[in-house]
C-alpha positions in Angstrom: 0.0 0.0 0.0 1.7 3.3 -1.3 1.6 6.5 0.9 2.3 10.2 0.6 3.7 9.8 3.5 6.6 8.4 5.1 6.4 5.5 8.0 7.6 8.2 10.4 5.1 10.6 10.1 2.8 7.8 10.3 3.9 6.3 13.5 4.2 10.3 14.8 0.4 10.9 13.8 -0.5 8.0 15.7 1.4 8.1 18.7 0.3 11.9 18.6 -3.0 11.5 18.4 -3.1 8.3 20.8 -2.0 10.7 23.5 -4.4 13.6 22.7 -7.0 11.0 22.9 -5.8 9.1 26.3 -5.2 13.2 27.9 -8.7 14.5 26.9 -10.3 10.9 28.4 -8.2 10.9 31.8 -9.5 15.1 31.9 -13.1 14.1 31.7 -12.4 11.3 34.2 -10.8 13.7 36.5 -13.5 16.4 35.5 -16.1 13.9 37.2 -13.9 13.5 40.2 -13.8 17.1 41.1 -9.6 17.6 40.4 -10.7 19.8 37.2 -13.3 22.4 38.0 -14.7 25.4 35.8 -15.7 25.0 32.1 -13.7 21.7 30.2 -14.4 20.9 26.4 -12.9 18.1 25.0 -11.4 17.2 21.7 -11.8 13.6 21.3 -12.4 12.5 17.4 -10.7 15.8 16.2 -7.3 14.8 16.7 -6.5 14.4 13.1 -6.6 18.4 12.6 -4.2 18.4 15.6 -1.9 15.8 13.8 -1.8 17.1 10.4 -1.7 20.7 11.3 1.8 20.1 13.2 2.8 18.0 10.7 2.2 20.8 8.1 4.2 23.6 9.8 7.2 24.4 11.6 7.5 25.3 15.4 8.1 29.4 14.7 4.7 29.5 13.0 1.7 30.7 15.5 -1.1 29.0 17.0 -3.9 30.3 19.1 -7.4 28.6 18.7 -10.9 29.1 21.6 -11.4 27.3 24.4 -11.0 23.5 23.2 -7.9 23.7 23.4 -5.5 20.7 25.2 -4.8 18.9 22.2 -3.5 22.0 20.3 -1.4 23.1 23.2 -0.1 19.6 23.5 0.5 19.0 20.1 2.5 22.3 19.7 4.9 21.3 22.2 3.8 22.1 25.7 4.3 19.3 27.8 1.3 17.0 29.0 2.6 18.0 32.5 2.1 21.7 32.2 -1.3 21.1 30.4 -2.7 18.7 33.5 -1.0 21.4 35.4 -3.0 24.4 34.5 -6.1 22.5 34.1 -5.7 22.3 38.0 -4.8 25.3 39.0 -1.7 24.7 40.2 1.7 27.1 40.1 3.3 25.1 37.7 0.8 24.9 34.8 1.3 26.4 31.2 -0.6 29.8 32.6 1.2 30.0 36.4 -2.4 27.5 37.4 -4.4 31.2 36.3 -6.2 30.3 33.0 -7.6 26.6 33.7 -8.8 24.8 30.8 -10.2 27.2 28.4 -6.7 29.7 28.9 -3.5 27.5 28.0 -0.8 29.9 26.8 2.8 29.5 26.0 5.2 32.0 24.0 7.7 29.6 24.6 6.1 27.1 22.3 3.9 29.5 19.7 1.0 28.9 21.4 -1.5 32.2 21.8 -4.2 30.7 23.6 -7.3 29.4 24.4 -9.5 32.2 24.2 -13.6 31.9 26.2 -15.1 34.7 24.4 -16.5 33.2 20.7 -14.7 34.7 17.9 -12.4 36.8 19.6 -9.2 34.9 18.7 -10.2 35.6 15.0 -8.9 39.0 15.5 -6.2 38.7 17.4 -5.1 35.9 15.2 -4.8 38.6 12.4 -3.0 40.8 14.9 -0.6 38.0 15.3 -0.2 37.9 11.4 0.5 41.3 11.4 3.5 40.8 13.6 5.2 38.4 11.2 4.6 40.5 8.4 6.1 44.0 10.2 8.8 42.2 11.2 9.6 40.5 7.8 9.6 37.0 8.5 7.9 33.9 6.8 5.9 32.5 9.3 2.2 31.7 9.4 -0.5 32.5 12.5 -2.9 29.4 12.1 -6.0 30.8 13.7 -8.5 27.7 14.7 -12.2 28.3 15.4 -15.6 26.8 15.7 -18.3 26.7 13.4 -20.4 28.8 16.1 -17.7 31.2 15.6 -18.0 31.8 12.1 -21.4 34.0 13.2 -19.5 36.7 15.1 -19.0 40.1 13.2 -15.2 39.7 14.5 -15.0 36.9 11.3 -16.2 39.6 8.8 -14.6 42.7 9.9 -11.2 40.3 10.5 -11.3 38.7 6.8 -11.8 42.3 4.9 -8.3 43.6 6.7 -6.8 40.5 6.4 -7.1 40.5 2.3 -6.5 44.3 2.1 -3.3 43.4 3.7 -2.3 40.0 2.8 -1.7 38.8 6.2 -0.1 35.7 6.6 -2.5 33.7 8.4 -4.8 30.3 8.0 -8.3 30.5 9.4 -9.2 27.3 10.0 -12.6 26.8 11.0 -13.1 23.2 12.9 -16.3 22.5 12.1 -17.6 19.8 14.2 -21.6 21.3 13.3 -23.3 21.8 16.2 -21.8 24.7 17.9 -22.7 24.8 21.4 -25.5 22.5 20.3 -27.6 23.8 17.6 -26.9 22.2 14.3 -25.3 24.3 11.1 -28.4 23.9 9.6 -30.4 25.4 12.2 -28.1 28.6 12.4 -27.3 29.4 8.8 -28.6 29.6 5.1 -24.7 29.0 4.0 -23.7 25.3 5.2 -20.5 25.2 3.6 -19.2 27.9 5.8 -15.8 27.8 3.4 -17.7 29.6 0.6 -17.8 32.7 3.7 -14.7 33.3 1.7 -16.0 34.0 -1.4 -17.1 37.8 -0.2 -14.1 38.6 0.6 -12.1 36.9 -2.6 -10.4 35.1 -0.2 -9.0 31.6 -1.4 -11.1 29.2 0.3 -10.9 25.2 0.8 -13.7 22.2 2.5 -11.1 19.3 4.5 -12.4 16.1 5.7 -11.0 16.6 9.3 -10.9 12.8 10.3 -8.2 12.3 7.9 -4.7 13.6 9.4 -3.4 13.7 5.1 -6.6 15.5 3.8 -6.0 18.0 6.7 -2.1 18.0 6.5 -2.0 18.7 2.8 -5.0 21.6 3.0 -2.6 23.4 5.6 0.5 22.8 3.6 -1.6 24.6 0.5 -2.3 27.4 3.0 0.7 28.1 4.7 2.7 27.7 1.5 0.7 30.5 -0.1 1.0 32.7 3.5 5.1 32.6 3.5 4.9 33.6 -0.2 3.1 36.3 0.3 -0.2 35.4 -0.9 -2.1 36.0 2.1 -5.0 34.5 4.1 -6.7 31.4 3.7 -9.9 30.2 5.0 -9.9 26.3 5.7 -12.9 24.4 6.4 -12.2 21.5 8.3 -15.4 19.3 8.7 -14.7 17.2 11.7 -16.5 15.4 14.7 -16.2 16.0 18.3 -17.6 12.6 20.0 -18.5 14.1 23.7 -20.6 17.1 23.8 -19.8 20.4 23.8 -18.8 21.0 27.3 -18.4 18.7 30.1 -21.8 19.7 31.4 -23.7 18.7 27.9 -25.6 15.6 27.4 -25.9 16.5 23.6 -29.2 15.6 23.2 -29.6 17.0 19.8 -27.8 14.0 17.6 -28.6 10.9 17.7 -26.2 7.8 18.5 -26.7 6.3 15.0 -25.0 9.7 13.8 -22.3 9.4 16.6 -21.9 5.8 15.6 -21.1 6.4 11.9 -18.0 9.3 13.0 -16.4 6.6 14.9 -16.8 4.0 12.1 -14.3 6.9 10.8 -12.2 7.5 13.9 -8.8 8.6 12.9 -6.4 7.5 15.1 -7.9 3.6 14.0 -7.4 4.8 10.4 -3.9 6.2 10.8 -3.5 2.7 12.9 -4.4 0.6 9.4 -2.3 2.2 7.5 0.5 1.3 9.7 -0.5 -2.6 9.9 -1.0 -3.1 6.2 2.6 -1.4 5.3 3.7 -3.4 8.4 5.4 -0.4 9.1 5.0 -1.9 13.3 5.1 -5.0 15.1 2.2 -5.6 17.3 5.1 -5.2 20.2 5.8 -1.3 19.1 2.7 -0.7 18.9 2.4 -1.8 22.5 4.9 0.4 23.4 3.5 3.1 22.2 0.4 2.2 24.1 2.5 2.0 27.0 4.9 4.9 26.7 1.1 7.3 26.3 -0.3 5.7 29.1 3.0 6.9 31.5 2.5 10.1 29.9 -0.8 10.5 31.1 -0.8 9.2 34.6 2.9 11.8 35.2 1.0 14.2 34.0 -1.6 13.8 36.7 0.9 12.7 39.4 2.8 15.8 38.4 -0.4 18.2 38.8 -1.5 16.9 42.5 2.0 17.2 43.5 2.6 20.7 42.3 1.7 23.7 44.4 -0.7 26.3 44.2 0.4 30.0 43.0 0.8 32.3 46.1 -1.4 34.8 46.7 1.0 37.5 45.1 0.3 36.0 41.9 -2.9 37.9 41.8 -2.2 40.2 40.2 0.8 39.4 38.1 0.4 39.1 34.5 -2.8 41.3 34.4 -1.2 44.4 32.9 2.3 44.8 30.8 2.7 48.2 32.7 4.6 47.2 36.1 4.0 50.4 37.8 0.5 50.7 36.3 -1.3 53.1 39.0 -4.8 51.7 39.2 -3.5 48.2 41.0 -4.7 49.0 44.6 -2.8 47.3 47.9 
């Protein structure tokens, strides 16, 4: 069986995406126990948009995405630790144990955030752009976002400056269609929300997100066109999330024969195949890949309850740039 793609990148994808997968299910466990508190939205079944976006770039080029974003953060570079960390508030988490779940942030690793408010990342994701460009360099600002987002006047008003200035940056809109829990259909007249693109003669693209090659080679296109100058991009990467939207969401509003069919698709089992039938693995490595994942996990978690909690002069670091800034009262 030919590939595109090298056994490497292969066995990366899936050892990748194996630990996005066995973080974001130990989260929900812990998320039921109490450990994790606040707002928590998982990413399991989108992993391949995690996999093939990395794949796709290099680690100087930008990243911020919403609030669903541990597998992202992860997959950019910051350690599982850091993540599991953060998402219980401790000291030594990816935002000093300050941003929880929906607020992961590292400069170190590219990473721009997790952002709560809908749509506002879409902005700031141009601003971003704007930054490589000033400063002449060829890197790109992937800017992810849901397909709830791509309501928000932000999207608009963000697309128009970004053409009329050729920023360098990918929109990718991870459409897993139902929003907070109201279906595409239910919210707009345009489904395909790529052809958004079209008012703004953008250059616009439809992925199937539960393949990591469908997804790598769209953001390859993209980012290509972005270091060259060419501008912006909106992706549309049609994907499925299999929990609901939040922790606290039954998701009611599919059905399980829908949910059913997605996994029929999963793409970590997919990526898993295409291993096998190049016998590109033993049944051993892939063991130990199982088993190197699963340590991963469970020292993230030990690493989290051991750490401490930030001191209470932590308050009210890292609110304002300004250190002297006069309006911080005693």
């Amino acid at each position: 069986m030919k590939t595109k793609f090298t056994k490497e990148t292969y066995l990366y994808w899936y050892e990748l995406m194996l630990l996005l997968r066995r973080f974001e299910e130990k989260t929900g466990q812990l998320y039921g126990m109490q450990k994790i508190r606040g707002f928590c939205h998982l990413y399991i079944g989108q992993e391949a948009i995690a996999a093939g976006a990395i794949t796709a770039t290099k680690p100087e080029d930008k990243f911020i995405t919403a609030y669903r974003d541990h597998a992202l953060a992860i997959a950019k570079g910051i350690s599982a630790k850091a993540c599991m960390a953060e998402m219980f508030g401790k000291a030594t988490g990816c935002s000093k144990g300050k941003g929880g779940s929906m607020h992961f942030f590292s400069k170190e690793h590219n990473f721009f955030g997790g952002h709560g408010i809908v749509g506002a990342q879409i902005g700031t994701g141009a601003g971003l752009a704007l930054a490589e460009q000033y400063q002449g360099t060829d890197n790109a600002v992937l800017c992810f976002f849901g397909d709830g987002a791509a309501r928000q006047g932000m999207l608009h008003e963000t697309f128009n400056m970004a053409m009329t200035w050729k920023l360098p940056v990918v929109f990718i809109c991870e459409n897993n269609m139902y929003a907070m829990g109201t279906s595409v259909e239910r919210t707009s007249n345009v489904l395909d929300i790529y052809k958004l693109a079209d008012a703004y003669e953008m250059p616009a693209d439809s992925i199937d997100g539960m393949s990591c090659e469908a997804v790598h080679e769209g953001v390859e296109r993209a980012v290509k066109r972005a270091r060259e100058n060419g501008g912006p991009t909106l992706l549309e990467i049609k994907t499925y999330r299999y929990r609901g939207h939040s922790m606290s969401d039954p998701a009611k509003y599919r059905t399980k024969e829908e949910l059913e069919e997605y996994k029929e698709k999963d793409p970590i089992s997919e990526v898993l195949r295409t291993i096998q039938k190049n016998k590109w693995a033993t049944e051993a490595e892939i063991e130990a890949i199982h088993e190197r994942v699963k340590l991963e996990v469970e020292e993230s978690v030990q690493f989290a309850e051991e750490s401490p909690w930030p001191s209470d002069d932590e308050l009210l670091k890292d609110v304002y740039v300004q250190e002297d800034y006069p309006f911080i009262v005693d």
